[in-house]
Structure formats: structure tokens, C-alpha cells
PQR file of N, CA, C, O and H, with PARSE charges and radii, in Angstrom:
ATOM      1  N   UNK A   1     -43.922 -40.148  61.057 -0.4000 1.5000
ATOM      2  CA  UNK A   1     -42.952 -40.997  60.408 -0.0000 2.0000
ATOM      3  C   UNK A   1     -43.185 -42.430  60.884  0.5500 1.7000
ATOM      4  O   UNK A   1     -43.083 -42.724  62.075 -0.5500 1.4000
ATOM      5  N   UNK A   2     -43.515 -43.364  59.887 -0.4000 1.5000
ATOM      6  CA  UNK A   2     -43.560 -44.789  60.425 -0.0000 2.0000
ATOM      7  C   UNK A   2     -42.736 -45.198  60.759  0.5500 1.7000
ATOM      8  O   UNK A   2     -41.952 -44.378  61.238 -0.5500 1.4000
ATOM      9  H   UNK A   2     -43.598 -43.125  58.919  0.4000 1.0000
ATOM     10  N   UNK A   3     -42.295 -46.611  60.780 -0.4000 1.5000
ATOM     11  CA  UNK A   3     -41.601 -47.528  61.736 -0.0000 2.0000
ATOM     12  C   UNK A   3     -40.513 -47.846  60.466  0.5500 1.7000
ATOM     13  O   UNK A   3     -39.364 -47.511  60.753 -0.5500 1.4000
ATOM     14  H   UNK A   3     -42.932 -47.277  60.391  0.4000 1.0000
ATOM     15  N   UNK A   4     -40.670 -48.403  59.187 -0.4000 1.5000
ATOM     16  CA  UNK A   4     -40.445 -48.536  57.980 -0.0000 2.0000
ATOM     17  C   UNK A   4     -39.577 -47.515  57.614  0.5500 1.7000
ATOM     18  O   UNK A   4     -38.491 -47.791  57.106 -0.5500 1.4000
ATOM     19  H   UNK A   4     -41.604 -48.676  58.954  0.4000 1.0000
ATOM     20  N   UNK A   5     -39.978 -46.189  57.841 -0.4000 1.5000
ATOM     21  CA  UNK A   5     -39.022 -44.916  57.314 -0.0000 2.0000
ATOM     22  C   UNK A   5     -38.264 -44.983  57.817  0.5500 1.7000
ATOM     23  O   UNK A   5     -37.230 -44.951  57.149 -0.5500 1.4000
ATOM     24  H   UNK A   5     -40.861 -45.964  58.254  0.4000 1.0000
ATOM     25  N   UNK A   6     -38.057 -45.156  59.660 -0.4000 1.5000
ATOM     26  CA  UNK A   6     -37.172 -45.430  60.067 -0.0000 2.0000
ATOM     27  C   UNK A   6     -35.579 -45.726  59.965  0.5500 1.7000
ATOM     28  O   UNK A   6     -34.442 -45.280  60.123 -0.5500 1.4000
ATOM     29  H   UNK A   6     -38.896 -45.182  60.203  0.4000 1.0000
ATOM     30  N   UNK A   7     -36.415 -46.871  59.564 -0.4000 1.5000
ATOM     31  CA  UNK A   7     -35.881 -47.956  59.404 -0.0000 2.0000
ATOM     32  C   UNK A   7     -34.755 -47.768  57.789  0.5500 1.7000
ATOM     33  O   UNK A   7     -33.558 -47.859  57.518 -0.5500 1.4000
ATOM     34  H   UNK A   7     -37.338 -47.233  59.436  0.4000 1.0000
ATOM     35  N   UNK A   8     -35.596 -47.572  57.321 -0.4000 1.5000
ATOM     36  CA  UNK A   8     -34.857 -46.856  55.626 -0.0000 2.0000
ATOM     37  C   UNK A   8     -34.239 -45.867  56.348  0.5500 1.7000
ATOM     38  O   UNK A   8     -35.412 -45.639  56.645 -0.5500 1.4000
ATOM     39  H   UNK A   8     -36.569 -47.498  57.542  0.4000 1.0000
ATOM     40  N   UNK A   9     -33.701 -45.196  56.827 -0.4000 1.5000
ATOM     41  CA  UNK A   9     -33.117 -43.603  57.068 -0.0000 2.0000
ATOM     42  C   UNK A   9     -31.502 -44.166  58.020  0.5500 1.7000
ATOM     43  O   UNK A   9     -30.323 -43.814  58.000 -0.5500 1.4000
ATOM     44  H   UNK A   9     -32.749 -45.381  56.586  0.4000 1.0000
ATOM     45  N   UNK A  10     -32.494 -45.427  58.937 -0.4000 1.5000
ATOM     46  CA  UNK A  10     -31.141 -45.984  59.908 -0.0000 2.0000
ATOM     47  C   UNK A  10     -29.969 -46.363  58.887  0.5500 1.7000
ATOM     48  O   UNK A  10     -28.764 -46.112  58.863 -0.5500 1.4000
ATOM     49  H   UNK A  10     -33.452 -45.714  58.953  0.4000 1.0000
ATOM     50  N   UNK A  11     -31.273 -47.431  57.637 -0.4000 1.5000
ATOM     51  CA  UNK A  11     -30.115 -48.063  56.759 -0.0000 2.0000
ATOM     52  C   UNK A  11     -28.841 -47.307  55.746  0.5500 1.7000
ATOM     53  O   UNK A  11     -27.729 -47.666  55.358 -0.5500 1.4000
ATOM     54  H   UNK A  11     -32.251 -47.635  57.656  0.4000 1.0000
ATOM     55  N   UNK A  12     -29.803 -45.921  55.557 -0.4000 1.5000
ATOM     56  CA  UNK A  12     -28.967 -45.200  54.531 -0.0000 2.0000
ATOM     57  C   UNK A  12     -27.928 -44.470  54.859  0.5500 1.7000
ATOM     58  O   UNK A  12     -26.923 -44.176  54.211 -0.5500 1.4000
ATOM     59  H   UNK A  12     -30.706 -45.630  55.872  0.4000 1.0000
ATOM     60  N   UNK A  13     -28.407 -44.084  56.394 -0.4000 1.5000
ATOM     61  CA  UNK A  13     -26.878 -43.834  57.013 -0.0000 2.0000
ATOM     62  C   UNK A  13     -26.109 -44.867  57.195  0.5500 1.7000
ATOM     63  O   UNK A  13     -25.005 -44.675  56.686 -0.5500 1.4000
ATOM     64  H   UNK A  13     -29.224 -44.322  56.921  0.4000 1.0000
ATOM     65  N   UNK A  14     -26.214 -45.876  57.700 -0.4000 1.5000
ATOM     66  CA  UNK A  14     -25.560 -46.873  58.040 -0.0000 2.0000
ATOM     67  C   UNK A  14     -24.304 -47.302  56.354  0.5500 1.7000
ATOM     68  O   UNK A  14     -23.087 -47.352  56.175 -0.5500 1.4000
ATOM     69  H   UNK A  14     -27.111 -46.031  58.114  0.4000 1.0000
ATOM     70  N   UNK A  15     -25.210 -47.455  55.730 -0.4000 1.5000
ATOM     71  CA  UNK A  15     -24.341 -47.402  53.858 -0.0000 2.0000
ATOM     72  C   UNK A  15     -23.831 -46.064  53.768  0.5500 1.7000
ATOM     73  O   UNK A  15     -22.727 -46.041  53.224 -0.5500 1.4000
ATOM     74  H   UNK A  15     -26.198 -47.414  55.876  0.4000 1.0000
ATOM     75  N   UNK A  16     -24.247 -44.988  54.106 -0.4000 1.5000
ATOM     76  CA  UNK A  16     -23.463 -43.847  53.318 -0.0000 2.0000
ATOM     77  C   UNK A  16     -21.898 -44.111  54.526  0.5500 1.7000
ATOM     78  O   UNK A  16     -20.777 -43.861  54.084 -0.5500 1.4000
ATOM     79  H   UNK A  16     -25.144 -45.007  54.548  0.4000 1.0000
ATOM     80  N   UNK A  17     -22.077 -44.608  55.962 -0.4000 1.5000
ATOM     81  CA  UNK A  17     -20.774 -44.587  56.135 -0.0000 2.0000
ATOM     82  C   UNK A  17     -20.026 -45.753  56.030  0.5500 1.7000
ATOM     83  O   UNK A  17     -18.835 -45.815  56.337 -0.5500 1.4000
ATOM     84  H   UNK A  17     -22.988 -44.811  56.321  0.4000 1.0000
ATOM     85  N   UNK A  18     -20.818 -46.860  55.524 -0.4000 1.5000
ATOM     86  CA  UNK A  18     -19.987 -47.499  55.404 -0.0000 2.0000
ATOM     87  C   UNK A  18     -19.066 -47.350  54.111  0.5500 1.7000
ATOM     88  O   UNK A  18     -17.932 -47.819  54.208 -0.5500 1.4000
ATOM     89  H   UNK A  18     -21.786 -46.809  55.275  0.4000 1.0000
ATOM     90  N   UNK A  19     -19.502 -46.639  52.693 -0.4000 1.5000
ATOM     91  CA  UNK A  19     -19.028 -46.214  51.414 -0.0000 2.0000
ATOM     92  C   UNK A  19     -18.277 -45.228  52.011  0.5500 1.7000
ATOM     93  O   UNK A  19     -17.099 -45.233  51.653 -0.5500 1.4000
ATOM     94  H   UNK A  19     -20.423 -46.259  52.614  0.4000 1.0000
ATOM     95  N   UNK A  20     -18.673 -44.151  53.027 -0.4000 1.5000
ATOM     96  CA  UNK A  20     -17.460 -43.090  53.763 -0.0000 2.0000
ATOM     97  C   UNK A  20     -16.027 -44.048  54.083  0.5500 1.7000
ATOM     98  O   UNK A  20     -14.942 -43.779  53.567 -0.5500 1.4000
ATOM     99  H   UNK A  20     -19.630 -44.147  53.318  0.4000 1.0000
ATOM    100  N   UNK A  21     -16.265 -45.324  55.126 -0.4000 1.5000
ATOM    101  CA  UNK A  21     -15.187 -45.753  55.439 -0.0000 2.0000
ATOM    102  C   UNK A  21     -14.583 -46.803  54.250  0.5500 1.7000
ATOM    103  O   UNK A  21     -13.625 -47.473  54.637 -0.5500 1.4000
ATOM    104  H   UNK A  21     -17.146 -45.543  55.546  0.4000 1.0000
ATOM    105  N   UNK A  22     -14.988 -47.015  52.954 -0.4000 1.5000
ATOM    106  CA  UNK A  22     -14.387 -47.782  52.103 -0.0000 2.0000
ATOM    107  C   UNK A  22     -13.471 -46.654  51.450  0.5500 1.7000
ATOM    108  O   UNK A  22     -12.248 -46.786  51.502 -0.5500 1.4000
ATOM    109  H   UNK A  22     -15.766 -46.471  52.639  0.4000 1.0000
ATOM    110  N   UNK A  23     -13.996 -45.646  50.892 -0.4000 1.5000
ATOM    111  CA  UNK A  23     -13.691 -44.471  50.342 -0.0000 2.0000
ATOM    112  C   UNK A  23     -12.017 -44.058  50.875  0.5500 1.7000
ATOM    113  O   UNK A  23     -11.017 -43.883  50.179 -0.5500 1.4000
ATOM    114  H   UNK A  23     -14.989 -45.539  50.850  0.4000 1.0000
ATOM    115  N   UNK A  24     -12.184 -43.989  52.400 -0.4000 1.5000
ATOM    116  CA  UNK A  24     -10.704 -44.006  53.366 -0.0000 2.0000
ATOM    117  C   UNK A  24     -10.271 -44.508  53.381  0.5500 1.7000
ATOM    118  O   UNK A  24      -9.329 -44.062  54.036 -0.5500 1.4000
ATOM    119  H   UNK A  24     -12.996 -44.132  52.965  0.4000 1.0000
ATOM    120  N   UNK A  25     -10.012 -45.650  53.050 -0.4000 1.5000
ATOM    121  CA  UNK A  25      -9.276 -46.933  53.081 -0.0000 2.0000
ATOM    122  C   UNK A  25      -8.428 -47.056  51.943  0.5500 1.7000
ATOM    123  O   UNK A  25      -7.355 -47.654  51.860 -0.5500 1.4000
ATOM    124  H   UNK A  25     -10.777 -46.012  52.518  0.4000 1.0000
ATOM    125  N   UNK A  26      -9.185 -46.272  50.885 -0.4000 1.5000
ATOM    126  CA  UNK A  26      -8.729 -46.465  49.459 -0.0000 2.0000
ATOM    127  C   UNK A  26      -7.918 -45.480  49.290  0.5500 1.7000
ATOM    128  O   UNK A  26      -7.063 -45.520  48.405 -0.5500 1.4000
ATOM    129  H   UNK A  26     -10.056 -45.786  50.952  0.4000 1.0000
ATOM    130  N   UNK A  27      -8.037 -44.589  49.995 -0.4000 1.5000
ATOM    131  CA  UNK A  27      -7.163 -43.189  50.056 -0.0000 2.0000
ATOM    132  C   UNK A  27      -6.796 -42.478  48.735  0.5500 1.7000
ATOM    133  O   UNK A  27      -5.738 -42.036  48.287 -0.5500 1.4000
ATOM    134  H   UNK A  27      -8.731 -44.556  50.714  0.4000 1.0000
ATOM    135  N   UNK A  28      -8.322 -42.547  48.189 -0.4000 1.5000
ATOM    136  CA  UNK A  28      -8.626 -41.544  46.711 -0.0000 2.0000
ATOM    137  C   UNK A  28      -8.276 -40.175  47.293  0.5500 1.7000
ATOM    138  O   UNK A  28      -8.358 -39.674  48.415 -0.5500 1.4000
ATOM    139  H   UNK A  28      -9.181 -42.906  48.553  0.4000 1.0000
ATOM    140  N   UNK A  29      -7.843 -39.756  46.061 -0.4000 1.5000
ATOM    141  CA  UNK A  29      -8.001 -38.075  45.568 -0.0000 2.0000
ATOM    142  C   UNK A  29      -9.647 -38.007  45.931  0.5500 1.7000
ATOM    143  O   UNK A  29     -10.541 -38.851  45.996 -0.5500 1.4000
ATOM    144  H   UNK A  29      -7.776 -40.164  45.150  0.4000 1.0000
ATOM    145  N   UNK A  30      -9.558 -36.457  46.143 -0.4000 1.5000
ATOM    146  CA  UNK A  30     -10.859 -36.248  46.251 -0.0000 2.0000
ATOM    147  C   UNK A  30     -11.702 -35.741  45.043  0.5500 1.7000
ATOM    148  O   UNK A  30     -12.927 -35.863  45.053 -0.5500 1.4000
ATOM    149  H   UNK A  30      -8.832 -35.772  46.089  0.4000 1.0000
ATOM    150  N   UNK A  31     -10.931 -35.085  43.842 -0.4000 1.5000
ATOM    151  CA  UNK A  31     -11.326 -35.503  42.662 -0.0000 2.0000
ATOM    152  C   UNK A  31     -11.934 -36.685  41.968  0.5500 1.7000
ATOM    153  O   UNK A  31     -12.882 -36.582  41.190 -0.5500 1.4000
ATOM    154  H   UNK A  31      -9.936 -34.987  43.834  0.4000 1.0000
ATOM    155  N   UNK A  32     -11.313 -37.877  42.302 -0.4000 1.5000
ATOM    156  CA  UNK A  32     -11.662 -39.429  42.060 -0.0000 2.0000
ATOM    157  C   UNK A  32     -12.627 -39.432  42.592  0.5500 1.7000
ATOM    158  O   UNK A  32     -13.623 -39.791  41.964 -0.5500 1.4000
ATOM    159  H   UNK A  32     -10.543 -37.961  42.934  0.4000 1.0000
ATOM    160  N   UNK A  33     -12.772 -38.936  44.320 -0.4000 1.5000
ATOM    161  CA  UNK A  33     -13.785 -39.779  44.863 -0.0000 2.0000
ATOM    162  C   UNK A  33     -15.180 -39.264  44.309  0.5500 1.7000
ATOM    163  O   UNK A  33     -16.216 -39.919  44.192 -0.5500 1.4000
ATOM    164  H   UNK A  33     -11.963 -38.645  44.830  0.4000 1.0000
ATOM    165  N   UNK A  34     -14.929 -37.775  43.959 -0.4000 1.5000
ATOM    166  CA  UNK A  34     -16.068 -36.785  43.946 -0.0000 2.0000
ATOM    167  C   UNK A  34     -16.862 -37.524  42.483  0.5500 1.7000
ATOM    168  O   UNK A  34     -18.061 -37.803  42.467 -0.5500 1.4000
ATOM    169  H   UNK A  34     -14.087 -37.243  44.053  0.4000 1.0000
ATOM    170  N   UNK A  35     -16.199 -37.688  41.662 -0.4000 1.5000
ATOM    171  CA  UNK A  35     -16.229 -38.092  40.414 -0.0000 2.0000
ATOM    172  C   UNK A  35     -17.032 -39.743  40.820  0.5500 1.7000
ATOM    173  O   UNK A  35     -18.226 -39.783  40.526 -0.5500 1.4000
ATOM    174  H   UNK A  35     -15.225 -37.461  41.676  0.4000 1.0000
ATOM    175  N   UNK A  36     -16.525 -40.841  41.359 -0.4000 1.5000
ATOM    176  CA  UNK A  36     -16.872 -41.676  41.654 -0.0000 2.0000
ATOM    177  C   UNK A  36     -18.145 -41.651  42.183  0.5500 1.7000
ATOM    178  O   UNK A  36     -18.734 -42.607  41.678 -0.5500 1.4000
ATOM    179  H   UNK A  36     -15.555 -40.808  41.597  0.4000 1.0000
ATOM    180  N   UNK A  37     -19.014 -40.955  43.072 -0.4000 1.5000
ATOM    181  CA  UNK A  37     -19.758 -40.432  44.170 -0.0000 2.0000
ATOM    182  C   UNK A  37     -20.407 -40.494  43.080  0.5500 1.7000
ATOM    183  O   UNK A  37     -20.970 -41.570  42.880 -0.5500 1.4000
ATOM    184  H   UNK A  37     -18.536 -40.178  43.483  0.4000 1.0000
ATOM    185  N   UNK A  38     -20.554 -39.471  42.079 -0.4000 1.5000
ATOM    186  CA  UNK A  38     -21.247 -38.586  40.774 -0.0000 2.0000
ATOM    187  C   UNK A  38     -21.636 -39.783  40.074  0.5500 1.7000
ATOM    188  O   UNK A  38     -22.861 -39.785  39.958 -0.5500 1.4000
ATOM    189  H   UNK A  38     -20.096 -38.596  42.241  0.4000 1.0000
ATOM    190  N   UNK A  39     -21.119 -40.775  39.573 -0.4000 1.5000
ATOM    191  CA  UNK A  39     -21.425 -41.531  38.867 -0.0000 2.0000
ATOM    192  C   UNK A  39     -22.108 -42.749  39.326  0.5500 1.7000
ATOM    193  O   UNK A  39     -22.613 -43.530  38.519 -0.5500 1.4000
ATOM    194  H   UNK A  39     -20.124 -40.773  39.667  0.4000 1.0000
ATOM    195  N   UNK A  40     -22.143 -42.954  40.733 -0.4000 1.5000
ATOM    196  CA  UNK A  40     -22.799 -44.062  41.593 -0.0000 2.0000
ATOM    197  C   UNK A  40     -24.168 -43.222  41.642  0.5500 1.7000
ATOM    198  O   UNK A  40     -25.232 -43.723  41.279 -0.5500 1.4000
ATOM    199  H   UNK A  40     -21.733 -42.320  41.388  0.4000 1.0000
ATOM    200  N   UNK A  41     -24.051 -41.827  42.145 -0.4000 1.5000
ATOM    201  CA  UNK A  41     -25.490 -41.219  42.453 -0.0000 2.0000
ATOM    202  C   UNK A  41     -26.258 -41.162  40.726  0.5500 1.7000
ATOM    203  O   UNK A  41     -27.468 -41.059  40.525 -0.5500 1.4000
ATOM    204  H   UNK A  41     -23.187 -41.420  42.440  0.4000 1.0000
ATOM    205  N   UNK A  42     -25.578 -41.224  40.041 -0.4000 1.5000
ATOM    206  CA  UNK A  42     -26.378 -41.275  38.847 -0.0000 2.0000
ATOM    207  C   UNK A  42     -26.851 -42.440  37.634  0.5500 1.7000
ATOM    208  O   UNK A  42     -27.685 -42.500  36.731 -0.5500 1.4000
ATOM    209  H   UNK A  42     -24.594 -41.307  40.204  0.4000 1.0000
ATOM    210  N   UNK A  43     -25.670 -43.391  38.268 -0.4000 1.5000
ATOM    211  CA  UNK A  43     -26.323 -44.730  38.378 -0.0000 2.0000
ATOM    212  C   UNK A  43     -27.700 -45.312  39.578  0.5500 1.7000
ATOM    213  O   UNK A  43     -28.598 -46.099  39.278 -0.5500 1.4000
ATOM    214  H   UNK A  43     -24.992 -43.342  39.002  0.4000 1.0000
ATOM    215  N   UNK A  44     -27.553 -44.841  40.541 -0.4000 1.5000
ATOM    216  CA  UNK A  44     -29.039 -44.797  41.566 -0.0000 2.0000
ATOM    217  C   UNK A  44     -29.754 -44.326  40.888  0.5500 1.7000
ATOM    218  O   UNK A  44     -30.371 -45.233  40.331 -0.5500 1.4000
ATOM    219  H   UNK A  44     -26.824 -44.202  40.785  0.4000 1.0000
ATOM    220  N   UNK A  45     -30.294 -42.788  40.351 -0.4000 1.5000
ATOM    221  CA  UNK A  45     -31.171 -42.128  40.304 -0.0000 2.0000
ATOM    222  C   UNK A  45     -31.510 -42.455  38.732  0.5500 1.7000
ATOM    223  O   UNK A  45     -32.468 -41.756  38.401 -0.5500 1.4000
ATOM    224  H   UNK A  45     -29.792 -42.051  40.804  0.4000 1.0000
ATOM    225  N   UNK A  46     -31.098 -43.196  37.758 -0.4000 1.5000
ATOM    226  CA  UNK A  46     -31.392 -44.026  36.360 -0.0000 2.0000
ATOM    227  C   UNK A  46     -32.186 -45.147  36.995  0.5500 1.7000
ATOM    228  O   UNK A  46     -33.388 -45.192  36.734 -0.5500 1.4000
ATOM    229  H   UNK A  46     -30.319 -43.764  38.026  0.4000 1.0000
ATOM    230  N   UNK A  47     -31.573 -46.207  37.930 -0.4000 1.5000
ATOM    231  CA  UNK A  47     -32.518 -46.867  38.364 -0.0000 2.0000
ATOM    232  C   UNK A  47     -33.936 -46.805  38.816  0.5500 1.7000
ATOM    233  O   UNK A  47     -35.026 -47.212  38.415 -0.5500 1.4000
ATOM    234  H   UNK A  47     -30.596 -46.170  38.142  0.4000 1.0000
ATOM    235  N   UNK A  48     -33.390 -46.019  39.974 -0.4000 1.5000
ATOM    236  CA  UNK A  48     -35.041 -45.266  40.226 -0.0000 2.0000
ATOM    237  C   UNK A  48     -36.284 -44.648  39.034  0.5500 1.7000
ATOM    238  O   UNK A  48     -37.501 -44.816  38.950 -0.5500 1.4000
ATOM    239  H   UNK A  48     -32.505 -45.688  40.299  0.4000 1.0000
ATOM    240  N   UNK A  49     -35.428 -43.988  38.335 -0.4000 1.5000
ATOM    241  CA  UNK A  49     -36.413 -43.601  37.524 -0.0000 2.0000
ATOM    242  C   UNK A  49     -36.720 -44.883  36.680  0.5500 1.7000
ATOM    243  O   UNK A  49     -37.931 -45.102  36.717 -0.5500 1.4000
ATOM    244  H   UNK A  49     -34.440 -43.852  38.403  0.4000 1.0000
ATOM    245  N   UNK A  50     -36.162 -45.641  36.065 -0.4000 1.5000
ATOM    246  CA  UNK A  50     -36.089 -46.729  35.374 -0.0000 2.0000
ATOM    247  C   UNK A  50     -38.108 -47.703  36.260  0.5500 1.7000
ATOM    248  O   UNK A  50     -39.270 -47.873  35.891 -0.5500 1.4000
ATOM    249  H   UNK A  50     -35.179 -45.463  36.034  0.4000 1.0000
ATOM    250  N   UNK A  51     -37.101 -48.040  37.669 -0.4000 1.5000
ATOM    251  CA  UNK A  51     -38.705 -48.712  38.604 -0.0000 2.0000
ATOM    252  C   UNK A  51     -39.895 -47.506  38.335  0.5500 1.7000
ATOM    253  O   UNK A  51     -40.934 -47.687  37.700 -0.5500 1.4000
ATOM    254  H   UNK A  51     -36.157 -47.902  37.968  0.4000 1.0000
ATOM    255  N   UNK A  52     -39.590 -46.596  38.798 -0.4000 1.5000
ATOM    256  CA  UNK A  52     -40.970 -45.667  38.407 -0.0000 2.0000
ATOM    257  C   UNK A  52     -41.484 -45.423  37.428  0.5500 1.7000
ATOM    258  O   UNK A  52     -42.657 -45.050  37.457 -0.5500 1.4000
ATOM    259  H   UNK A  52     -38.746 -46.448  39.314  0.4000 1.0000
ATOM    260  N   UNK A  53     -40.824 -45.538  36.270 -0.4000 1.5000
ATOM    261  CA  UNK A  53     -41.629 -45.282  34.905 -0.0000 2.0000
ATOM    262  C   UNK A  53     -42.422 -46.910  34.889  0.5500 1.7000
ATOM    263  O   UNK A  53     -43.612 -47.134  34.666 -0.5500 1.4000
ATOM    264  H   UNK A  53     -39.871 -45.841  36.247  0.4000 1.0000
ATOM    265  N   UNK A  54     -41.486 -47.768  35.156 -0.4000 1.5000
ATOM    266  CA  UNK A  54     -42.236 -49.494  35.060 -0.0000 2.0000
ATOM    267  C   UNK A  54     -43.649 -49.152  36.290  0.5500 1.7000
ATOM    268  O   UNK A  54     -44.652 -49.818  36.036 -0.5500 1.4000
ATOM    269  H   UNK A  54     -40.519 -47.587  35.337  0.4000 1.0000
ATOM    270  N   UNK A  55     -43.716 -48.642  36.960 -0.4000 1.5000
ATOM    271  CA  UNK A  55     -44.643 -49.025  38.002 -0.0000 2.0000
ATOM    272  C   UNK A  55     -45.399 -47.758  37.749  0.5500 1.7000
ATOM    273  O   UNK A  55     -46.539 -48.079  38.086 -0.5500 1.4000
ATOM    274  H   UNK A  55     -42.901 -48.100  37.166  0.4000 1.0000
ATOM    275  N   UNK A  56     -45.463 -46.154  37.244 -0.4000 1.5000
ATOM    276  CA  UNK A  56     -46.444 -45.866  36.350 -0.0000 2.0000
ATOM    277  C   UNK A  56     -47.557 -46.220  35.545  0.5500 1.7000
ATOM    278  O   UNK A  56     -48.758 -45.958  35.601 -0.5500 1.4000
ATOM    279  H   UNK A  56     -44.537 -45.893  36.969  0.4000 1.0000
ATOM    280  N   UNK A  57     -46.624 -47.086  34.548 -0.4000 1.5000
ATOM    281  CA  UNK A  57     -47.226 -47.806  33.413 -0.0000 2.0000
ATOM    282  C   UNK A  57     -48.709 -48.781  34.196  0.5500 1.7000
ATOM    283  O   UNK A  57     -49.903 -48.861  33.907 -0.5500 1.4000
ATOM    284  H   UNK A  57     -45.648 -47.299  34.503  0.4000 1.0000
ATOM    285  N   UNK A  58     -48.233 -49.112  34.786 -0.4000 1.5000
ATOM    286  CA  UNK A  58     -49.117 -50.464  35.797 -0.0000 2.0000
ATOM    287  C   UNK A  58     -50.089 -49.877  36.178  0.5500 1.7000
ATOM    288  O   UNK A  58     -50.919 -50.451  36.883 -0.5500 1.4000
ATOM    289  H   UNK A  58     -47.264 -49.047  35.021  0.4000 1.0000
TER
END
């Protein structure tokens, strides 16, 4: 594992709790949040695919 992966893995925990501690604060249903979660992870994973089909092409 490089130095870089790291480094990506520190950051993504570091965001998943910081969205954990916004999430608490807001003191959603967990329906809402689950729902919310669902639609952020599938707004990410449109993006992603979105860069990879562009950088395929290339």
C-alpha cells in the first residue's frame, strides 16, 4: 500500500465521520438519513462513472 492510499483511506474516514457527526446534530430519522446516505452514494458513484467513461475514451 503506498503512501497516497494512505492517505485517501485517512481522508475517507476522516469525511465519513465527519457526515456521521453532521447527520447527529441534525437528529434525522433514520429512515431520512438512510434515504439521504442512498442518494449521496448514488450521486458519488454517477460521478465516478461519469470521470471513467471520460478517461476511457482518452
Amino acid at each position: 500500500m503506498s503512501e497516497i492510499q494512505i492517505v485517501q483511506i485517512i481522508s475517507l474516514v476522516g469525511f465519513l465521520i465527519l457526515a456521521g457527526s453532521a447527520l447527529a446534530s441534525f437528529r434525522l430519522s433514520w429512515s431520512k438519513a438512510l434515504r439521504m446516505a442512498l442518494i449521496w452514494g448514488a450521486i458519488f458513484c454517477a460521478v465516478a462513472l461519469f470521470f471513467s467513461i471520460i478517461e476511457f475514451r482518452q
